[in-house]
C-alpha positions in Angstrom: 3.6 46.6 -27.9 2.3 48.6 -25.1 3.9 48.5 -21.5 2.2 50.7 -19.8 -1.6 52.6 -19.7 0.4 55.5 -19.3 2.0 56.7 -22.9 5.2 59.0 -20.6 5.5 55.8 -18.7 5.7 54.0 -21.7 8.4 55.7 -23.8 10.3 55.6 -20.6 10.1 51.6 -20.4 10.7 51.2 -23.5 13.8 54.2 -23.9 15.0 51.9 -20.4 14.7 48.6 -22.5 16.6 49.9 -25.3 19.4 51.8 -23.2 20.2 48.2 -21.5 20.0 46.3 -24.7 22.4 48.6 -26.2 24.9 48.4 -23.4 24.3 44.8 -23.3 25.5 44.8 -26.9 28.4 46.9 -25.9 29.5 45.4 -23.0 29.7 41.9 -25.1 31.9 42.9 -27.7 34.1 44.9 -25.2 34.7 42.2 -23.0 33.6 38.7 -24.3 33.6 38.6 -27.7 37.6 38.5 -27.5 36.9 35.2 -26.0 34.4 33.8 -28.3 36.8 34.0 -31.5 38.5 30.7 -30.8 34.9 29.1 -31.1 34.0 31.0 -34.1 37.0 30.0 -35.7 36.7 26.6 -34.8 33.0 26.3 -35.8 33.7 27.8 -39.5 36.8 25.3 -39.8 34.4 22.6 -38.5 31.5 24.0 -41.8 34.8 23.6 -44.1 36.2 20.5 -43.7 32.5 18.6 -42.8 31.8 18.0 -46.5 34.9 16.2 -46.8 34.7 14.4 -44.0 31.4 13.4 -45.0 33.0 11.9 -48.7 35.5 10.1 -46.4 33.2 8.5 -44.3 30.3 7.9 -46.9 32.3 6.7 -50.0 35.7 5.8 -49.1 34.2 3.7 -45.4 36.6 5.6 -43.5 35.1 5.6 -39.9 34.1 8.8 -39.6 36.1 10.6 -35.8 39.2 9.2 -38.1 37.9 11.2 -41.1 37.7 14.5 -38.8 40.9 14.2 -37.5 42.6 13.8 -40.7 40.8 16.7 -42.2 40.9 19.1 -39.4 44.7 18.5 -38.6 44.6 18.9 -42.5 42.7 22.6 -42.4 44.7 23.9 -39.1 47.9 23.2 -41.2 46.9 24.8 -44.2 45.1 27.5 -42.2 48.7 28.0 -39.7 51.0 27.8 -42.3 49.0 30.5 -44.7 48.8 32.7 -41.8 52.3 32.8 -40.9 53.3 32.9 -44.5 51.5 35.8 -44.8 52.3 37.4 -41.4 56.1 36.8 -42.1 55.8 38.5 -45.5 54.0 41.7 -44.8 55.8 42.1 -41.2 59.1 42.0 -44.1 57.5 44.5 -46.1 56.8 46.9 -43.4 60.0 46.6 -42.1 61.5 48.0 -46.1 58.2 50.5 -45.9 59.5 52.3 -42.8 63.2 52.4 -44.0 61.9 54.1 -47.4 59.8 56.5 -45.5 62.5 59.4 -44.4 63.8 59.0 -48.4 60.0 59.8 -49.8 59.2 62.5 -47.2 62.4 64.3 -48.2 62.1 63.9 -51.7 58.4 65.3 -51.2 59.5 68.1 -49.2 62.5 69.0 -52.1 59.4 68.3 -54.5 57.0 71.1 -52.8 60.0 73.7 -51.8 60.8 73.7 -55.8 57.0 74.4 -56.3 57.1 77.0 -54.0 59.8 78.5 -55.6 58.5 78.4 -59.2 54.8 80.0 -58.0 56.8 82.8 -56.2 58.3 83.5 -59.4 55.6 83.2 -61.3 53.7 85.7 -59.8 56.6 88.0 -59.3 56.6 87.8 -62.8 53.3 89.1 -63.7 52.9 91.4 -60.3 50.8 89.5 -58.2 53.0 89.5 -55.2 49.8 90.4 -53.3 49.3 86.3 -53.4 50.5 84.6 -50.7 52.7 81.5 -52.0 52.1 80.0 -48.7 50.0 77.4 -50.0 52.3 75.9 -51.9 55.4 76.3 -49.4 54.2 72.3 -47.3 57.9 71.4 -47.4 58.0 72.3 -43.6 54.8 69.8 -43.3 56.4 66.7 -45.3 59.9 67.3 -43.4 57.5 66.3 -40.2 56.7 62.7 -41.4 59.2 60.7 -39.2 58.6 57.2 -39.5 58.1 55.5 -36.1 61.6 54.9 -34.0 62.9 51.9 -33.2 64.5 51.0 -30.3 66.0 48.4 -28.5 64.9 48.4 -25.3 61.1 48.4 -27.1 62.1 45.4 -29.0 63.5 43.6 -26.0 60.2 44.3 -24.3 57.7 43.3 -26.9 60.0 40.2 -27.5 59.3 39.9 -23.5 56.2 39.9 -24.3 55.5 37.6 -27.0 57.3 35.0 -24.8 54.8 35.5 -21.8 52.1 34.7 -24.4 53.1 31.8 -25.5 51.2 29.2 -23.4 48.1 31.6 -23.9 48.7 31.5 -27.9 49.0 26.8 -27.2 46.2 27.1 -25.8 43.8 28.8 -27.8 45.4 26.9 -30.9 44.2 23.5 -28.9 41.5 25.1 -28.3 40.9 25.8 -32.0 42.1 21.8 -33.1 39.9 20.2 -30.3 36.7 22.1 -31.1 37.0 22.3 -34.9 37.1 18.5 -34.4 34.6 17.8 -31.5 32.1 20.3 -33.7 32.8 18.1 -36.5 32.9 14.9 -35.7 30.1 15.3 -32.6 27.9 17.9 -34.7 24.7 16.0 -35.0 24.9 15.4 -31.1 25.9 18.7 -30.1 22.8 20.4 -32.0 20.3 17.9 -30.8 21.6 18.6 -27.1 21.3 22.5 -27.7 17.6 21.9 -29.4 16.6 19.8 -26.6 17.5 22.1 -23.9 16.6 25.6 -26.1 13.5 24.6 -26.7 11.3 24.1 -30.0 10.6 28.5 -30.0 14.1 29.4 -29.5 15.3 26.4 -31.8 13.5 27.4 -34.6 14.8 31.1 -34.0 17.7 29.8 -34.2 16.9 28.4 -37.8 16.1 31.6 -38.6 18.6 34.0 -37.7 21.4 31.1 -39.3 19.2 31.2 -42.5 19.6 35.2 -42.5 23.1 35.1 -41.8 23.7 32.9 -44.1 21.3 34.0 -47.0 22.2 37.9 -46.6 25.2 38.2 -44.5 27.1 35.1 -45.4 26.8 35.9 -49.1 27.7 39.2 -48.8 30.7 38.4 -47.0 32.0 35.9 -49.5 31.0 38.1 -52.2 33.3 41.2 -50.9 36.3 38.7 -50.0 36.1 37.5 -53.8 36.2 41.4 -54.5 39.2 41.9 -52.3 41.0 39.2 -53.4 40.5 40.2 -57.4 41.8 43.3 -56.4 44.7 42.3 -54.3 45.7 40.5 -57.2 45.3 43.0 -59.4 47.5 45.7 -57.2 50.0 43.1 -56.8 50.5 42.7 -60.7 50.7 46.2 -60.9 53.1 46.9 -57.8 55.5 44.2 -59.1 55.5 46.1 -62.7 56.6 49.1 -60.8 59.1 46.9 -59.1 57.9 48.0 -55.4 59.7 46.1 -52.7 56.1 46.1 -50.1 54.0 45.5 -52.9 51.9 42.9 -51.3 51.6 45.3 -47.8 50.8 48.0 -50.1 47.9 45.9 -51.9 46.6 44.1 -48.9 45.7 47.5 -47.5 44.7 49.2 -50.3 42.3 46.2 -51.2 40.9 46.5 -47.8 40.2 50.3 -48.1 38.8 49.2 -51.4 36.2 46.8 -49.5 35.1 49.9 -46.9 32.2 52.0 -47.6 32.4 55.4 -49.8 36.1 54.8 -49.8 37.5 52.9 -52.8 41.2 52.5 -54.5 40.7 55.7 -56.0 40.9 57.6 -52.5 45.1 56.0 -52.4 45.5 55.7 -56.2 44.8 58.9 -57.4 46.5 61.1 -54.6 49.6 59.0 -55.1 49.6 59.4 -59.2 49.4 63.1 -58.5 52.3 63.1 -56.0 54.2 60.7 -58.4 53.9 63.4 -60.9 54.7 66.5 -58.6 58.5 64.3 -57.3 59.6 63.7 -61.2 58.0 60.0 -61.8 55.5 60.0 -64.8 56.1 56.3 -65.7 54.7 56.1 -62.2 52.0 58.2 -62.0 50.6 57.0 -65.1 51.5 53.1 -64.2 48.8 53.7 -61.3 46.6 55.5 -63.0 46.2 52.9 -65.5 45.8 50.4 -62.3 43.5 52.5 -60.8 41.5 52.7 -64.6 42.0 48.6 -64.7 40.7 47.7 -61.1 37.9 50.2 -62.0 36.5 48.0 -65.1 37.0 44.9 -63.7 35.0 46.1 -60.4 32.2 47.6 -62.6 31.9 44.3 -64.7 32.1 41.4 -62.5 30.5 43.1 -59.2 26.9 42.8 -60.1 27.6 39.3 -60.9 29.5 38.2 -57.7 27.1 40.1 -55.0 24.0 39.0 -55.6 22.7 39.7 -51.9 23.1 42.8 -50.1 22.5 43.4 -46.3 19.0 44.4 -46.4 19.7 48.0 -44.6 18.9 51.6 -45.9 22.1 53.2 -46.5 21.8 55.7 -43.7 21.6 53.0 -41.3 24.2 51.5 -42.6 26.6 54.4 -42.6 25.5 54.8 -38.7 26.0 51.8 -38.0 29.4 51.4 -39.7 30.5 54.9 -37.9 28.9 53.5 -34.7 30.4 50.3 -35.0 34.0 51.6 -35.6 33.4 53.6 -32.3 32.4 50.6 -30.6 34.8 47.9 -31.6 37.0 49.3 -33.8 37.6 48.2 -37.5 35.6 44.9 -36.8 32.9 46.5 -35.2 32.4 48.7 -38.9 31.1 45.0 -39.8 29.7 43.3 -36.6 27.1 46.2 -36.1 25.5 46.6 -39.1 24.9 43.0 -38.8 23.5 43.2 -35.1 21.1 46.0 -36.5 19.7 43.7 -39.0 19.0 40.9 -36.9 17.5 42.8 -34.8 15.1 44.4 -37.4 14.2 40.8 -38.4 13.4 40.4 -35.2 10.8 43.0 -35.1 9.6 41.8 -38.5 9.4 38.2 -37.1 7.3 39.3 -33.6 10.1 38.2 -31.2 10.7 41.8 -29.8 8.8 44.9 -29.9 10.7 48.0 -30.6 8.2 51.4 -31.6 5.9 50.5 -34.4 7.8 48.9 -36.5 8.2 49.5 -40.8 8.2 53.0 -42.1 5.6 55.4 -43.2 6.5 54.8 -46.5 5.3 51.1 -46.2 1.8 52.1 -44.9 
């Protein structure tokens, strides 16, 4: 779409148009998409529980606001109680991961002066002193992982802290409870008031953009939490053979570098077989290899069967918008901007904004 007669003029609209839409973007997830999580959490609550509620009120003649507040005090249980479960357990974990940390990083550092040792010899041995054993001598390097300190006065302030936030934290949990049942039990009313006042144009792009998300986006989404579950599952197993004491810390963040892009388990596998093997522990090194090897085939088998829809993007665009994202927002921003980019391209596809021409040259 032209703007101007003028083709300078032009570019500069549009470049202008572009620079504000981008900051727009930017300034929304910097400053109020923090506040829009409650929602979002209490609207996905609200798409779990409304079947049920609908086989309450349907078969069993349960009147239906009863129905939604049995099943969303139901799902905000469940929901709480996992998450603190799981909070408790890996805060636990960490806690035994940071007192194991100076033991590793000195056995490391005995590990790699011993290597040192043996290659000076070694090429003492066959006069090639003109090597420099340097390489090898990284004991000074490991001896520098500390883990982080803990002291009191820190403890006593982020205690401080976690107190102050309390009636923020009752809040947003009402918050959650209220509007996972109001969006529930009130849905049919809520989107007919939202229609009525959008408009028939913006309500059917609305339509739209929720068919996408949930035809490309949602999909994908559930397809890659199946993944990292299987595989958290699989680590797990595997951690609790080796008889690890953080083995479901270790596995939830493996699984999650698992799930990123270009990185996989074989990027914290493999380097930790190898140093397994280097510190004296081949039952270990080959116990994760043989995890590594398992997680591998199961991926490979059962992937093309569980992610049957993909985001849509070229994969340069989607490794900008990942690195972009991470810049932007952090590690939920490696996932909120690819999925801004393609909404907006279907936008462009669907005639609602105008952005260049549009398509690539390989399409015409």
């Amino acid at each position: 779409m032209q703007m101007h007669e003028n083709r300078y003029i032009d570019l500069l609209l549009k470049l202008v148009y572009l620079a504000l839409a981008a900051a727009g973007i930017y300034l929304f997830f910097k400053y109020v998409f923090g506040w829009t999580i409650p929602l979002i959490i209490a609207y996905l609550l609200s798409r779990v529980i409304i079947r049920p509620v609908d086989l309450l009120h349907q078969r069993f003649k349960i009147p239906r606001k009863a129905a939604t507040l049995l099943c969303t005090l139901l799902a905000v249980t469940l929901f709480g109680s996992l998450l603190y479960f799981v909070l408790s357990r890996l805060m636990e974990e960490a806690y035994l991961l940071m007192q194991d940390l100076p033991r590793y990083a000195d056995a490391l550092a005995e590990r790699f002066g011993q290597l040192n040792q043996t290659v000076t010899g070694f090429l003492a041995r066959f006069h090639l002193d003109f090597l420099d054993p340097a390489f090898f001598s990284l004991e000074g390097l490991v001896s520098q992982i500390k883990p982080p300190s803990i002291e009191l006065t820190k403890i006593l302030s982020t205690v401080g802290s976690a107190a102050s936030s309390v009636p923020t934290i009752l809040i947003t949990l009402i918050f959650i409870l209220l509007g996972t049942y109001f969006l529930c039990s009130e849905n049919r009313h809520i989107f007919d008031f939202l229609a009525y006042q959008l408009g028939d144009q913006v309500t059917e792009l609305a339509r739209k953009l929720r068919s996408l998300l949930y035809n490309s986006v949602g999909k994908w989404l559930r397809a890659q939490c199946i993944l990292i579950c299987i595989t958290f599952c699989e680590l797990c197993v595997g951690f609790t053979i080796l008889k690890l004491p953080y083995a479901g810390l270790l596995a939830l963040l493996i699984a999650f570098i698992d799930a990123l892009p270009i990185l996989g388990v074989g990027t914290v596998l493999i380097p930790w077989s190898l140093i397994s093997l280097l510190m004296g522990s081949p039952r270990r090194a080959i116990t994760l290899a043989i995890i590594y090897l398992v997680i591998l085939l199961v991926r490979n088998s059962i992937e093309p069967r569980i992610v049957g829809a993909q985001l849509g993007l070229d994969p340069f665009v989607t490794l900008l918008c990942i690195y972009f994202g991470y810049r932007i927002a952090g590690f939920a921003g490696m996932f909120i901007v690819p999925v801004v980019v393609l909404t907006l391209i279907k936008l462009q596809e669907w005639g609602y904004i105008h952005i260049g021409r549009g398509g690539s040259p390989r399409q015409k």
